[in-house]
C-alpha positions as CSV (number, residue, x, y, z in Angstrom):
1,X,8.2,87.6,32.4
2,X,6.5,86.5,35.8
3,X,4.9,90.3,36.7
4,X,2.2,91.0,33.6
5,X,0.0,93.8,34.7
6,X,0.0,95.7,37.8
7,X,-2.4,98.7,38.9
8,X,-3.3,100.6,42.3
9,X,-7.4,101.8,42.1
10,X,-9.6,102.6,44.6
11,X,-12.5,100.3,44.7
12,X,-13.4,99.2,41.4
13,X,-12.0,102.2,39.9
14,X,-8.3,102.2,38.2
15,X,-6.2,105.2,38.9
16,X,-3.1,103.5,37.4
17,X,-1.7,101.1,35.4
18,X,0.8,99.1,33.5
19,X,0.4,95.9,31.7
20,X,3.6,94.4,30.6
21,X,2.6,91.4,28.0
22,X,0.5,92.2,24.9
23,X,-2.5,90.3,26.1
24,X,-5.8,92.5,27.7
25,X,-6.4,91.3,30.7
26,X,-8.9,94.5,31.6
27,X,-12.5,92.9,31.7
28,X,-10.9,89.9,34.1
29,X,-9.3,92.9,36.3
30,X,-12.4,94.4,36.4
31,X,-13.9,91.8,37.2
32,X,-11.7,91.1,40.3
33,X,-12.0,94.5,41.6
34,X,-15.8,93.9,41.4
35,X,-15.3,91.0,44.0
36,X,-12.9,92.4,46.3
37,X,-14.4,93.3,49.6
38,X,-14.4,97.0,51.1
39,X,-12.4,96.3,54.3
40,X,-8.5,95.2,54.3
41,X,-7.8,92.3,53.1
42,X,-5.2,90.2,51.4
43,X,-5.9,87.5,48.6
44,X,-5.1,85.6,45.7
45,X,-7.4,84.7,42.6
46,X,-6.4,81.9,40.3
47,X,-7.6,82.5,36.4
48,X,-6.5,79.8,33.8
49,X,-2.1,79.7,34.7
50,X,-2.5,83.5,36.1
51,X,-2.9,84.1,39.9
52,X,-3.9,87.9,40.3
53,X,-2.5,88.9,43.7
54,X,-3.5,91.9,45.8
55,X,-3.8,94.2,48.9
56,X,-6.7,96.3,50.1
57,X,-5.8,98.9,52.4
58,X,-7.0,102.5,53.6
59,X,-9.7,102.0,50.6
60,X,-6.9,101.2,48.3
61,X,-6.5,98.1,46.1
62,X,-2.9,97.6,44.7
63,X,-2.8,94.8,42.5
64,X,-0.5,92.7,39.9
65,X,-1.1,89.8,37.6
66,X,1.3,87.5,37.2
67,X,2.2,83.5,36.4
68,X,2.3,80.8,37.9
69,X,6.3,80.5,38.2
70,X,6.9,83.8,40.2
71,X,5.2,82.3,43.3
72,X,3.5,84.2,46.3
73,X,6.5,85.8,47.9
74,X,8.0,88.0,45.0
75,X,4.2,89.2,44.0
76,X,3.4,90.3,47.6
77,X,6.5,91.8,47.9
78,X,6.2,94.0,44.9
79,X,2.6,94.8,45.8
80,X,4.1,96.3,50.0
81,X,7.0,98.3,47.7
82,X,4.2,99.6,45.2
83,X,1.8,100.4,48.3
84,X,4.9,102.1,49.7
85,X,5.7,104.4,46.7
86,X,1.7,105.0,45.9
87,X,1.8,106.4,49.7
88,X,4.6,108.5,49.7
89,X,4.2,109.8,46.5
90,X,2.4,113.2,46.2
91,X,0.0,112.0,43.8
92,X,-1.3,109.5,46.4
93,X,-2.4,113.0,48.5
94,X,-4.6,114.3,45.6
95,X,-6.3,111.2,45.0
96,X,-10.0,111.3,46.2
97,X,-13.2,110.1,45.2
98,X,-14.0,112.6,42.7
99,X,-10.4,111.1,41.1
100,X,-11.6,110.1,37.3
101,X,-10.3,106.8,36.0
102,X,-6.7,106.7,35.0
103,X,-6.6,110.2,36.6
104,X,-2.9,109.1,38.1
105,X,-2.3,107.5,35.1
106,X,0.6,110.4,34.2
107,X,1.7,110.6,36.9
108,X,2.2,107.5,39.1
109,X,1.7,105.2,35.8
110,X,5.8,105.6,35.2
111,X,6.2,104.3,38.4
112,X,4.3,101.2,38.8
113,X,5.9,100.4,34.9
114,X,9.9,101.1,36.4
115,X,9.0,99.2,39.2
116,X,7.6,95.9,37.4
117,X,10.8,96.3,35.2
118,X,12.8,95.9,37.7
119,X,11.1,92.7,39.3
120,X,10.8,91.6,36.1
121,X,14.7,91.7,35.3
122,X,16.5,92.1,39.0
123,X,13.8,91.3,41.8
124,X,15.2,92.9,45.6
125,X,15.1,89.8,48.0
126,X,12.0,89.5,50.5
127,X,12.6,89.4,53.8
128,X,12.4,85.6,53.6
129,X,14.9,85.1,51.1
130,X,17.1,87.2,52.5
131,X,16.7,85.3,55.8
132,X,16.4,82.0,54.2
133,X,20.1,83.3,52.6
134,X,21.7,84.2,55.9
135,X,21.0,80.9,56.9
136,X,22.6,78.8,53.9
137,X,25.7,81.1,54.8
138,X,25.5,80.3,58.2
139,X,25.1,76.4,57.4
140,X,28.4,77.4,54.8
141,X,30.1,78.6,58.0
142,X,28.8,75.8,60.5
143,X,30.4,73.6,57.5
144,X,33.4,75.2,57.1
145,X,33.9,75.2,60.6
146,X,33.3,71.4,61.4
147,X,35.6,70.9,58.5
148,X,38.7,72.7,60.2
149,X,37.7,70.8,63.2
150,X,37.8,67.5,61.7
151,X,41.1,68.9,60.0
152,X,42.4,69.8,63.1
153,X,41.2,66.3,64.6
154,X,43.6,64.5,62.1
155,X,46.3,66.9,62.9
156,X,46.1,66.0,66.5
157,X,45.6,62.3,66.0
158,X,48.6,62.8,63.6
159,X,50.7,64.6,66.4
160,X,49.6,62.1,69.0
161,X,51.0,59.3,66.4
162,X,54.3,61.1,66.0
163,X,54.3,61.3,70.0
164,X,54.1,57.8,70.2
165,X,56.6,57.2,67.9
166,X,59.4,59.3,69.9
167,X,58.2,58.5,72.6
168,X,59.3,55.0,71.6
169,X,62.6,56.3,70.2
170,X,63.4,58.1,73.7
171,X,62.7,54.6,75.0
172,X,64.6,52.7,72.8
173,X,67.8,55.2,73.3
174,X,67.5,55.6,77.5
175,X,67.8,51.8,77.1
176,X,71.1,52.2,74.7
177,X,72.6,54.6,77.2
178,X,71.8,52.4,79.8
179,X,73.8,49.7,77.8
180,X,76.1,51.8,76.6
181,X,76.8,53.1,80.1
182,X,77.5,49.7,81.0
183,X,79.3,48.7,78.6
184,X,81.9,51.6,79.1
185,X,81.7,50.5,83.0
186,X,82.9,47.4,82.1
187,X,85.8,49.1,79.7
188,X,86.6,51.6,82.9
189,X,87.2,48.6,85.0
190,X,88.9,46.3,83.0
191,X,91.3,49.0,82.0
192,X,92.1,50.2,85.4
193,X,92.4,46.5,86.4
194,X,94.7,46.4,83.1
195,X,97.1,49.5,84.8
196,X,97.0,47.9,88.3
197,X,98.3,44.3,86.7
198,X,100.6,46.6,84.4
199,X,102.1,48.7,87.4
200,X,102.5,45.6,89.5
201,X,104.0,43.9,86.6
202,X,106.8,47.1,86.5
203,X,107.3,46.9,90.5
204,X,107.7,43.0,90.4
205,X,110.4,44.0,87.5
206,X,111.8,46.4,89.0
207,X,112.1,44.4,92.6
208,X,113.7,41.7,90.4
209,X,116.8,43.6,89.2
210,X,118.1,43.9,93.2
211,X,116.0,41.2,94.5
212,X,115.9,38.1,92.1
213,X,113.2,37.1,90.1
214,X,111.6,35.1,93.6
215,X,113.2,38.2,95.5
216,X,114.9,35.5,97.8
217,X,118.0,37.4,97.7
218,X,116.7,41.1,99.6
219,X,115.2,38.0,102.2
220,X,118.7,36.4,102.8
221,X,120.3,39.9,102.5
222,X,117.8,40.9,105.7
223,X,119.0,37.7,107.3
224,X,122.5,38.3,106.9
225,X,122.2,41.8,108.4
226,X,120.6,40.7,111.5
């Protein structure tokens, strides 16, 4: 339980209140209220583990008790919801200085009592937690983002490796074309020098059967003639 008693009064006098723990903290309540200045102000008194927290405003003192482990934040920020609600309420508009003691008691009391409940079990976010939230999810984001960058960077030094490596490959096979290119040059060549031996071959054969294997006898045949 971090919110123990809570209570709006108008100088030293209590108009409405709710004490959550079993202890009575009135005479050191009343006490504080004795102490607290006319004009606005904004303070915190420290008694034994117990910081009493309050706001004084428009003649107005809103106040809560509470321990040492709720802070400053969550107390002040109860205290501006519970100076909200007092003001808009339309008990706030009755209250004057001929209000007794407790005389909001019935009907503002329930409301200072739902709203320590509810600080007590579910506290709203101040402003600076909320703030102090969007930025750890911006940070989350910021992370999450240099992550998938870094992820990307290792896809792309990745893709640059398996550039490289075809890169070598096309390399490697413009020089095998080259050879093999070459190589079937050389095949080209040697076969058509093949066909012109072979075809010369069958005309030197072919010569022979009229001529003579020397084809002296077409020469002496000329001769003859003439």
């Amino acid at each position: 339980m971090s919110l123990i008693h809570a209570l709006v009064a108008r100088g030293s006098v209590i108009l409405a209140e709710h004490q959550a723990g079993k202890r009575d903290f009135s005479q050191a309540t009343q006490t504080i209220l004795s102490k607290i200045p006319p004009n606005d102000s904004k303070l915190t008194y420290v008694w034994e583990q117990y910081f009493f927290h309050y706001v004084s405003e428009g003649g107005f003192t809103f106040l809560v008790m509470a321990d040492d482990s709720a802070g400053r934040r969550m107390p002040f920020t109860f205290l501006s919801d519970l100076q909200r609600k007092f003001t808009s309420a339309p008990s706030s508009s009755s209250a004057s200085n001929e209000t007794p003691a407790y005389g909001l008691q019935g009907s503002f009391g329930p409301t200072i009592a739902a709203l320590v409940h509810t600080y007590n079990t579910a506290p709203p976010p101040d402003e600076l937690q909320r703030a102090q939230t969007e930025l750890n999810q911006v940070k989350d984001i910021m992370v999450q983002n240099v992550e998938q960058i870094l992820s990307r960077g290792e896809r792309i030094e990745l893709l640059v490796d398996k550039t490289d490596v075809m890169a070598g490959q096309a390399t490697a096979f413009r020089r095998g074309a080259r050879s093999v290119r070459r190589q079937m040059w050389w095949k080209n060549t040697k076969v058509m020098a093949l066909c012109v031996i072979v075809a010369l071959v069958f005309v030197w054969i072919f010569a022979a059967q009229f001529c003579g294997a020397g084809l002296n006898q077409c020469s002496s045949k000329k001769s003859d003639a003439q």
